[in-house]
C-alpha distance (Angstrom), angle and dihedral (degrees) to the residues before:
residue distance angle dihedral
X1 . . .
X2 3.99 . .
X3 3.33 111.8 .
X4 3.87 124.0 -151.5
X5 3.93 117.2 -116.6
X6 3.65 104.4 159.4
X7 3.48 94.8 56.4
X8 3.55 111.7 115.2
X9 4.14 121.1 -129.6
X10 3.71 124.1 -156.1
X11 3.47 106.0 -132.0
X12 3.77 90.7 176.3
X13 3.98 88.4 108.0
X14 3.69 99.7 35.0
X15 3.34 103.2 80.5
X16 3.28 107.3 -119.8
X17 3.62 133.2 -176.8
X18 3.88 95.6 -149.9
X19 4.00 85.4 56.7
X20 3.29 105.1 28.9
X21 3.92 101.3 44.9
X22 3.50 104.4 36.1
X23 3.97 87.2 97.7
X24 4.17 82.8 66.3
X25 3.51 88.1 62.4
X26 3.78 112.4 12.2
X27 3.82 93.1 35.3
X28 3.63 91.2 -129.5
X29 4.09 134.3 61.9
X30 3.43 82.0 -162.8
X31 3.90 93.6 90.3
X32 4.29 134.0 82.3
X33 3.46 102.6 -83.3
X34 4.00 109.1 -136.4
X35 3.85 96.8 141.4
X36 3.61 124.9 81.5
X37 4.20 106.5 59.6
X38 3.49 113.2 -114.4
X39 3.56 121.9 105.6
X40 4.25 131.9 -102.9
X41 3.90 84.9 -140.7
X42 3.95 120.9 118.7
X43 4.14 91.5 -125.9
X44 4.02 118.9 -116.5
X45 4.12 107.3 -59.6
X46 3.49 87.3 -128.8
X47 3.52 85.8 71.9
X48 3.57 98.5 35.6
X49 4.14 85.1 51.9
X50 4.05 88.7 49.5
X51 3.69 92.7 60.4
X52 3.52 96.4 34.5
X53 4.06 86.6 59.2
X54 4.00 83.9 51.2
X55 3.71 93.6 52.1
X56 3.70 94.0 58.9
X57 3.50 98.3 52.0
X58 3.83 80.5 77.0
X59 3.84 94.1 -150.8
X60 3.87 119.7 104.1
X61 3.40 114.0 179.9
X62 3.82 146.4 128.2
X63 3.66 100.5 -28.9
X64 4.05 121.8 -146.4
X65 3.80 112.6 -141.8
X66 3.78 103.2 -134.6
X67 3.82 120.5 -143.4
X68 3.85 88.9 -112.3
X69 3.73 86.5 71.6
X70 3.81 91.1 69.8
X71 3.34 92.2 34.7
X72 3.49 94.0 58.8
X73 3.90 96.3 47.8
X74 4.01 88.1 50.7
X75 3.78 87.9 55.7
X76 3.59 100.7 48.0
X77 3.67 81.0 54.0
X78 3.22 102.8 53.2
X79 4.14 90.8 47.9
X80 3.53 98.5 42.2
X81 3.83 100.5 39.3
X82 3.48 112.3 13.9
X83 4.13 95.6 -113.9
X84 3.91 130.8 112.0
X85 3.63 112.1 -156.3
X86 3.86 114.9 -158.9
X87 3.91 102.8 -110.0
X88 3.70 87.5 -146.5
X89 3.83 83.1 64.4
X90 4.00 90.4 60.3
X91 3.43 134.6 107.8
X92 4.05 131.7 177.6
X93 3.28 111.3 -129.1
X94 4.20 126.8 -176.2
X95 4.33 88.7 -120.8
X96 3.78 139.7 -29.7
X97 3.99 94.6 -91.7
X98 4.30 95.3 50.7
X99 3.83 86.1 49.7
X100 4.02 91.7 50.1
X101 3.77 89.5 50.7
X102 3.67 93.0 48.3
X103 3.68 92.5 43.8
X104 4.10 91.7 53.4
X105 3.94 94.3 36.1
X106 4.24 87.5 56.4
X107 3.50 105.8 28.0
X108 4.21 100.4 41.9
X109 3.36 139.3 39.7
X110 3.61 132.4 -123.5
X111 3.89 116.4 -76.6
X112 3.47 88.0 15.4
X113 3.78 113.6 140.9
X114 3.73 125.7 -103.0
X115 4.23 122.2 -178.9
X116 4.10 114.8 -148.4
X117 3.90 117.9 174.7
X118 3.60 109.9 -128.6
X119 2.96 142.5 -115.7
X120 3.27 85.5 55.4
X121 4.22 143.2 138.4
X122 3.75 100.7 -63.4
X123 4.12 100.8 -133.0
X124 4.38 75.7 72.9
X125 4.06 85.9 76.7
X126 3.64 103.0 29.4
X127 3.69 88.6 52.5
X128 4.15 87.4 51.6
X129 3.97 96.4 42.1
X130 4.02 97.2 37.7
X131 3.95 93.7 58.3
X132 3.78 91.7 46.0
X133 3.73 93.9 -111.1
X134 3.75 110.6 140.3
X135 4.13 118.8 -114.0
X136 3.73 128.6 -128.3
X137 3.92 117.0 -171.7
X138 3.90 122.8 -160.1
X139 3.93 101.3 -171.7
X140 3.70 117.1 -130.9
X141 3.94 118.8 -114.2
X142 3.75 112.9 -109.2
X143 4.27 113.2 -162.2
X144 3.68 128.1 -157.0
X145 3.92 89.9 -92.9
X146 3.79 93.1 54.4
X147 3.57 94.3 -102.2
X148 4.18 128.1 142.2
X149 3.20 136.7 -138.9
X150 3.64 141.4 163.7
X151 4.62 117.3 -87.6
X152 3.87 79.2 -141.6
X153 3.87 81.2 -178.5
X154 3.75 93.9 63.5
X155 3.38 90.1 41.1
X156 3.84 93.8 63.1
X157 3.48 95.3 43.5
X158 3.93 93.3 59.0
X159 4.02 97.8 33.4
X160 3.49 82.9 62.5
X161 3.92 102.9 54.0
X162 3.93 96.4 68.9
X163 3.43 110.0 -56.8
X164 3.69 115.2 169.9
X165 3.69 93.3 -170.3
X166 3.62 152.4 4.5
X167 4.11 126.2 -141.3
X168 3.31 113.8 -154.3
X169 3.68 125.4 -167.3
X170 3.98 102.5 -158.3
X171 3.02 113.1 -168.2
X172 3.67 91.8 25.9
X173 3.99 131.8 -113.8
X174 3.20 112.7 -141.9
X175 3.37 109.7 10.2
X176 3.93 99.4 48.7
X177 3.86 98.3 -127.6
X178 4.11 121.0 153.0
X179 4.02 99.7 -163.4
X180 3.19 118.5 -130.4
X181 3.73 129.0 -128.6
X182 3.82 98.0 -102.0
X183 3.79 95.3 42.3
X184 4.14 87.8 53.3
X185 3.81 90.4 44.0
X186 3.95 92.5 51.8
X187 3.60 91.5 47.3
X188 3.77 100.3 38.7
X189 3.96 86.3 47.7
X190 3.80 82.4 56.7
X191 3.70 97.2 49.6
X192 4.25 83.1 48.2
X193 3.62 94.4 50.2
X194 3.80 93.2 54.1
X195 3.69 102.6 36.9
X196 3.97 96.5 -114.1
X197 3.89 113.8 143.0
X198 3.84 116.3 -141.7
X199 4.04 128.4 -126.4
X200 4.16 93.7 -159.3
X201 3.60 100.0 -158.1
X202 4.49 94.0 -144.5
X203 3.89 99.4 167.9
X204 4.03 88.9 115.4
X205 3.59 101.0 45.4
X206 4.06 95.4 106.7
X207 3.76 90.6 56.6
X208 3.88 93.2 80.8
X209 3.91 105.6 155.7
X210 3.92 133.7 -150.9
X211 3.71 90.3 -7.8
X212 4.10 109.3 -40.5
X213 3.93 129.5 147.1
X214 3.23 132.3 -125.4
X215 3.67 116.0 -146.4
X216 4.17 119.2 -173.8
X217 3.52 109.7 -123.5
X218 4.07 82.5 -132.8
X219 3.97 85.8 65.6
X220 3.34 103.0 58.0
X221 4.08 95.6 82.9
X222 3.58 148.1 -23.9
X223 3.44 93.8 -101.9
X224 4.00 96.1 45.4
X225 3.85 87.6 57.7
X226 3.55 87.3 57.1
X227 3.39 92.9 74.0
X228 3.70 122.0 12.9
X229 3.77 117.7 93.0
X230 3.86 110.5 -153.2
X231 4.08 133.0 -136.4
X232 3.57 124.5 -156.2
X233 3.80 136.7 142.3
X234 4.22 130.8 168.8
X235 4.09 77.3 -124.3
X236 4.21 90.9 103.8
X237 3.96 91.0 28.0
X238 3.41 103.8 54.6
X239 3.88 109.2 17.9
X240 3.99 94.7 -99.6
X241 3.92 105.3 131.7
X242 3.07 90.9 118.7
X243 3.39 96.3 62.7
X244 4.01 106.3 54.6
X245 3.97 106.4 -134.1
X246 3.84 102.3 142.4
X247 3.62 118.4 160.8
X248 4.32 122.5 -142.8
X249 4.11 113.2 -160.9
X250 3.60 97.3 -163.4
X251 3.83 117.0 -151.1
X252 3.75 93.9 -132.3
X253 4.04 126.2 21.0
X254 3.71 77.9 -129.5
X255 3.91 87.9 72.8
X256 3.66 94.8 33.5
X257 3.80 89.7 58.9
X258 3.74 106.1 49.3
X259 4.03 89.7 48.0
X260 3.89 91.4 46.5
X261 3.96 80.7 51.5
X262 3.52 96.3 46.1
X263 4.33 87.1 51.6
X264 3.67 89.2 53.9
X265 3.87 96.2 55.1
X266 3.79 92.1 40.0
X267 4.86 80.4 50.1
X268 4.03 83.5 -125.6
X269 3.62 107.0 114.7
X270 3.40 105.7 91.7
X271 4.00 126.8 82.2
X272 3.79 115.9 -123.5
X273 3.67 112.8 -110.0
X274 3.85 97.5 -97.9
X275 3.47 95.8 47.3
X276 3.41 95.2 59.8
X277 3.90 94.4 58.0
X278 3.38 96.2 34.6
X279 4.64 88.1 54.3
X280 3.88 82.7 46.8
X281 3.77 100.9 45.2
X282 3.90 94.5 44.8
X283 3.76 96.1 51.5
X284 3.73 101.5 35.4
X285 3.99 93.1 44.4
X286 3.93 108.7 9.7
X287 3.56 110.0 85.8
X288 3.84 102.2 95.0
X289 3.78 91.1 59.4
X290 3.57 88.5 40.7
X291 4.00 81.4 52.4
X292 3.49 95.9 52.8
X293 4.19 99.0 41.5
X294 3.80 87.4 58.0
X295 3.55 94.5 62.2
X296 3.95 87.0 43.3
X297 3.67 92.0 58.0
X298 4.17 95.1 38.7
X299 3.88 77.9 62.7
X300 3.46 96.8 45.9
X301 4.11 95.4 54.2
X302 4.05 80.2 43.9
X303 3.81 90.7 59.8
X304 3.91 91.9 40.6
X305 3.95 91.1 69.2
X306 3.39 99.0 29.7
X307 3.41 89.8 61.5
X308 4.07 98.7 45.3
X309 3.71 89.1 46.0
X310 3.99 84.7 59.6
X311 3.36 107.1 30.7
X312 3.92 112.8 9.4
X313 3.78 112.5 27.1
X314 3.64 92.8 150.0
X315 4.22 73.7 87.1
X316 3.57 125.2 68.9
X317 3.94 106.7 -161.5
X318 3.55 111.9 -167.4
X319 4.05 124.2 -128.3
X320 3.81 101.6 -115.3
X321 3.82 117.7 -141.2
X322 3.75 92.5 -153.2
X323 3.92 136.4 -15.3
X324 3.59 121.2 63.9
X325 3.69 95.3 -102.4
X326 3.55 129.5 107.6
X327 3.60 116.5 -145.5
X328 3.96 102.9 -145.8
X329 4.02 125.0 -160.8
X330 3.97 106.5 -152.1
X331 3.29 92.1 162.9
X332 3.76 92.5 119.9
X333 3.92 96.2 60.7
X334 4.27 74.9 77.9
X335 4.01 95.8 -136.5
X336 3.47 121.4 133.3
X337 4.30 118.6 -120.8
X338 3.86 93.9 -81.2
X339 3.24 101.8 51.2
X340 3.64 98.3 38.6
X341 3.76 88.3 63.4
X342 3.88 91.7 38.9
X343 3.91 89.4 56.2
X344 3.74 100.4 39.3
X345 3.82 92.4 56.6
X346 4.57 96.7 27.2
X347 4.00 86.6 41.5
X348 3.64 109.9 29.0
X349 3.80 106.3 22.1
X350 4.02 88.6 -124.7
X351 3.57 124.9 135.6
X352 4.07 105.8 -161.1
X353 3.57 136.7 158.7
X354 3.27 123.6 -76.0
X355 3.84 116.1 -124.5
X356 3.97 98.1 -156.4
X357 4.22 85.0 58.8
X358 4.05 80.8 75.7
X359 3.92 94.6 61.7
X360 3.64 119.7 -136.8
X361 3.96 117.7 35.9
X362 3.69 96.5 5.5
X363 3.77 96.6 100.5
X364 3.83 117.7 117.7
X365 3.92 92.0 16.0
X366 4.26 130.4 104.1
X367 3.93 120.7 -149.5
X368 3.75 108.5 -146.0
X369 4.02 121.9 -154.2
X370 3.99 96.3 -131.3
X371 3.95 90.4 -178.6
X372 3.92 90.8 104.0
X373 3.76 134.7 98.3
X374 3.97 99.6 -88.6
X375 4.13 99.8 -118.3
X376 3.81 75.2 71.2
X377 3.43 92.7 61.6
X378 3.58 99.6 41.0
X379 4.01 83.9 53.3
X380 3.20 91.9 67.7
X381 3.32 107.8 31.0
X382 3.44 84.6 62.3
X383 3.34 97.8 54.0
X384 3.78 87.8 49.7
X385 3.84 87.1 58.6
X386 3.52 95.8 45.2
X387 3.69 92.9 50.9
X388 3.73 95.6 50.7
X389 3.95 94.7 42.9
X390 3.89 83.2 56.3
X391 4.05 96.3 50.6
């Protein structure tokens, strides 16, 4: 089956955030909305079918999570990645960013130290600062070309002085990065040296672009497994935010456990009654549209540069590895933070991300949300071009 990507949805009536909320931040909804990340994509219509068929049962009640749920997440692993988590170390959890709270509320103590690698997705530090838990930055490595990679130096240095834990963003949001397996190995070897557990941050790992690889942190070794507790959901794969069905691989069943406990006195451990079809549908029979969106979005980043080189080079979009978002440097245009934000959505009618939102590094840069049909993109990169050609 061919499945339609450049058909564009009005999202007008769906009530969504990236529409509806962009005043909040933007001070306007009437803007191109290319900054929260979920997609503009109708998801696959098996999904779509699955909870359909739940709907008309007509019943929505208390919903048992059957062991095929796991079991299904475990296999799409396995296929996908190469890795077979233990489904008796899995946990549901409501998203990625709920489960890292949790995880640093029960597991730490305030003021104890936890490393992040910025730039990175913001929820990392707010996470860290809002439970009282004190944060440790190693900066990313930028190269001439634009591309990251990890000061593993710096890294050791402040693994070493205390750190509780380590959040790692694999495959990476902003920046675009798919690790590779020596770069996780040197930095998980770090994180074993020094006794610092790691939160790997996995939500991404589907989005593997123009042939990259994702490899789970908990791969890498024996002793990495030990102590990394993975994140990953079908939410950023298949369009399903809105439905909260993230999955926690806890490194010991110890872990697993006391957060499981800790969901059950809080009444939050059970999926709602369309996530739990939709999870199941998506991974048991959503890899060809999967399949056939990657190449969509490799096309999309593809268009994205193409069309700066011609027509906007005073940007210098990046060429993602994975995700769909493009990491943008607009440092060039020569305006400070404020008034890069005030003229992208006054000037150009554009709502993007805003690079200093991912701490350290990310001033002077965009992120743009790629996961739309590409006249959308066009739109308002043509409006971004127009609006700079009139300064």
């Amino acid at each position: 089956m061919q499945y339609d990507f450049d058909a564009v949805v009005d999202r007008s009536q769906n009530y969504a955030a990236k529409v509806e909320e962009a005043i909040l931040h933007y001070g306007t909804n009437d803007v191109i909305p290319l900054w929260i990340a979920d997609m503009d994509f109708k998801t696959a219509p098996c999904i779509v079918d699955a909870i359909k068929a739940r709907a008309d049962q007509g019943i929505f009640g208390y919903t048992w999570r059957t062991p095929k749920y796991f079991e299904a997440i475990a296999a799409w692993q396995q296929k996908r990645n190469g890795w077979l988590p233990d489904t008796e170390h899995m946990a549901f959890a409501p998203g990625v960013v709920p489960g890292m709270r949790m995880m640093l509320t029960m597991f730490t103590q305030p003021g104890n130290k936890i490393l992040i690698q910025q730039p990175v997705y913001h929820p990392f530090a707010d996470v860290v600062n809002n439970t009282g838990r004190q944060l440790v930055v190693s900066p990313l490595k930028r190269d001439e070309n634009g591309r990251y990679t990890m000061d593993l130096a710096d890294f050791a240095e402040k693994a070493a002085d205390g750190v509780k834990y380590f959040i790692l963003c694999n495959p990476h949001n902003p920046v675009g990065r798919v690790w590779t397996h020596e770069e996780l190995k040197a930095v998980g070897d770090i994180c074993v040296k020094h006794g610092v557990r790691i939160i790997s941050d996995e939500i991404h790992s589907d989005l593997m672009l123009d042939g990259h690889k994702h490899i789970p942190m908990a791969s890498v070794s024996p002793e990495i497994a030990a102590i990394t507790t993975t994140c990953i959901a079908p939410s950023k794969t298949f369009n399903l935010a809105g439905l909260q069905s993230s999955t926690i691989v806890y490194d010991t069943v110890e872990h697993k456990d006391a957060y499981v406990a800790e969901l059950k006195r809080m009444d939050i451990a059970r999926n709602n009654c369309f996530s739990l079809v939709a999870t199941m549908a998506a991974y048991e029979q959503g890899e060809e549209w999967l399949d056939q969106l990657l190449v969509y979005l490799s096309g999309n980043m593809r268009f994205i540069r193409e069309f700066c080189a011609e027509h906007l080079p005073e940007l210098k979009p990046n060429a993602p590895e994975a995700t769909y978002l493009c990491w943008i440097d607009a440092s060039a245009l020569g305006m400070d933070d404020a008034a890069l934000k005030k003229f992208c959505v006054e000037k150009a009618g554009v709502a993007f991300g805003e690079g200093s939102e991912f701490g350290l590094g990310g001033s002077g840069f965009l992120r743009l949300n790629a996961a739309c049909p590409r006249s959308v993109i066009q739109k308002a990169l043509t409006q971004l071009e127009t609006a700079v050609r009139s300064r």
